[in-house]
VMD Tcl script that draws the C-alpha trace (Angstrom):
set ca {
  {-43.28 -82.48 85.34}
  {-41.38 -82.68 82.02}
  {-43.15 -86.39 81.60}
  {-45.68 -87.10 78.66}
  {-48.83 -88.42 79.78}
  {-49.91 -91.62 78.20}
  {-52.61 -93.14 78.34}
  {-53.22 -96.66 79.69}
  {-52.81 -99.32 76.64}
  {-56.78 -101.04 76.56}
  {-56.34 -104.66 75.50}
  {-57.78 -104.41 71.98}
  {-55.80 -102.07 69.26}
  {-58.65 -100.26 67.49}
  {-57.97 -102.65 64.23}
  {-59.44 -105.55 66.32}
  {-62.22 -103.14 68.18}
  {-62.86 -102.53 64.46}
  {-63.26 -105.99 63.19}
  {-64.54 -107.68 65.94}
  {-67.31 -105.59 65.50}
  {-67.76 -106.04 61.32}
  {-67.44 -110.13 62.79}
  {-70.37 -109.52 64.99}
  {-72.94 -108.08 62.21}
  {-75.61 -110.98 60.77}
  {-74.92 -111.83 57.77}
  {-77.70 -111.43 55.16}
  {-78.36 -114.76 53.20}
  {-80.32 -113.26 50.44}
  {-77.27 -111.57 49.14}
  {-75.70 -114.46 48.28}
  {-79.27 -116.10 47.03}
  {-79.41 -113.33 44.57}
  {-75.65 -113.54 43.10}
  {-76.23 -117.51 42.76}
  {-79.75 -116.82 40.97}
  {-77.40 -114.43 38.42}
  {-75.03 -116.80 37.89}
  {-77.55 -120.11 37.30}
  {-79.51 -118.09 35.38}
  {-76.40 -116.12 32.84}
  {-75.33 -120.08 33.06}
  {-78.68 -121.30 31.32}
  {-78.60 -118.35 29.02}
  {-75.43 -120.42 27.76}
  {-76.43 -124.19 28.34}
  {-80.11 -123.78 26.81}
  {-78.77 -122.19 23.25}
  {-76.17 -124.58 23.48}
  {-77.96 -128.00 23.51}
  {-80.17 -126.48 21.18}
  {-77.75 -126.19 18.45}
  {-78.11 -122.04 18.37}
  {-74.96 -119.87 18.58}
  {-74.21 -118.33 21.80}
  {-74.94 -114.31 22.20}
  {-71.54 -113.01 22.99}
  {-72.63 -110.94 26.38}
  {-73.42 -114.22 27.90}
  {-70.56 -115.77 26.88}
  {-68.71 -113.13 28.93}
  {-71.53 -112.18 31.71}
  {-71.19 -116.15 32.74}
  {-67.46 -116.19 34.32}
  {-68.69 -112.54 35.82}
  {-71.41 -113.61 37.66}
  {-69.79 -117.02 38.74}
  {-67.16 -115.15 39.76}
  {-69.07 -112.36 42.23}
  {-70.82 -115.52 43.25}
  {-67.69 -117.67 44.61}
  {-66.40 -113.76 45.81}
  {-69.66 -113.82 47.83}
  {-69.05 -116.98 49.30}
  {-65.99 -116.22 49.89}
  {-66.58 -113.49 51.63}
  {-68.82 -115.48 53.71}
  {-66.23 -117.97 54.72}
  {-64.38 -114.98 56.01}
  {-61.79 -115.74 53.38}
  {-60.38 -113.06 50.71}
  {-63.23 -111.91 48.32}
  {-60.95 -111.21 45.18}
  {-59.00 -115.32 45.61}
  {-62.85 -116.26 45.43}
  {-63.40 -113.98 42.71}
  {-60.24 -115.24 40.75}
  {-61.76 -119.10 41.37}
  {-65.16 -118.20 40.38}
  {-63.60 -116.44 37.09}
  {-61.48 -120.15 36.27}
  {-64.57 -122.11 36.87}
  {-67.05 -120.27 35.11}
  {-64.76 -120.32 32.22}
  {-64.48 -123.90 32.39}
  {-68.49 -124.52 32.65}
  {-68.58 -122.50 29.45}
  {-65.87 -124.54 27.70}
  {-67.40 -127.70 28.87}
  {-70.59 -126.62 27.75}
  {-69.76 -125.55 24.39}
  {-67.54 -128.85 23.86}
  {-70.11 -131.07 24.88}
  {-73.01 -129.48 22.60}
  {-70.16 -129.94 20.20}
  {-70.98 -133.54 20.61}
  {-74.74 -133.02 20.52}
  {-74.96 -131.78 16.75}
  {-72.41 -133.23 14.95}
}
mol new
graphics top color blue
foreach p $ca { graphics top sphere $p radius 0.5 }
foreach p [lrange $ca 0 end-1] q [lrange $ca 1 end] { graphics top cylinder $p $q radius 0.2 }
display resetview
């Protein structure tokens, strides 16, 4: 009588019940349409004034790696991989398409 009652162990914990059922949800493509529209076009508002020989506007110079970055986060996610490492990567290579843009319309009007 002095016993605790427990109840039987199911074969899931709820942290699996929980994420099985996050796995299970379609995922919507257009999200990830619309954050690599945002990044192509914050890219072109950097490659266009660039080849032109114009200076670029600060804000795209720094909206560029942003939106690459919630891009590759996006895909990330996607891949069922961890958002912010995607983030980080997305970050590094937008800030390399924006050095190798500027360096190369360096070359342009010299």
């Amino acid at each position: 009588m002095n016993e605790i009652y427990k109840a039987p162990k199911s074969e899931l914990t709820d942290k699996e019940i929980q994420s099985d059922s996050v796995s299970n949800k379609p995922k919507k493509k257009i999200w990830y349409q619309v954050f690599g529209l945002l990044a192509l076009v914050t890219f072109s508002g950097v490659l266009i004034p660039s080849i032109n020989g114009e200076q670029i506007r600060p804000e795209s110079a720094i909206s560029t790696p942003f939106w690459i970055g919630v891009f590759f986060a996006a895909l990330w996610r996607y891949r069922e991989k961890s958002g912010m490492l995607g983030f980080f990567l997305g970050v590094l290579a937008g800030i390399l398409a924006l050095t190798a843009t500027v360096f190369f319309a360096g070359f342009l009007h010299r």
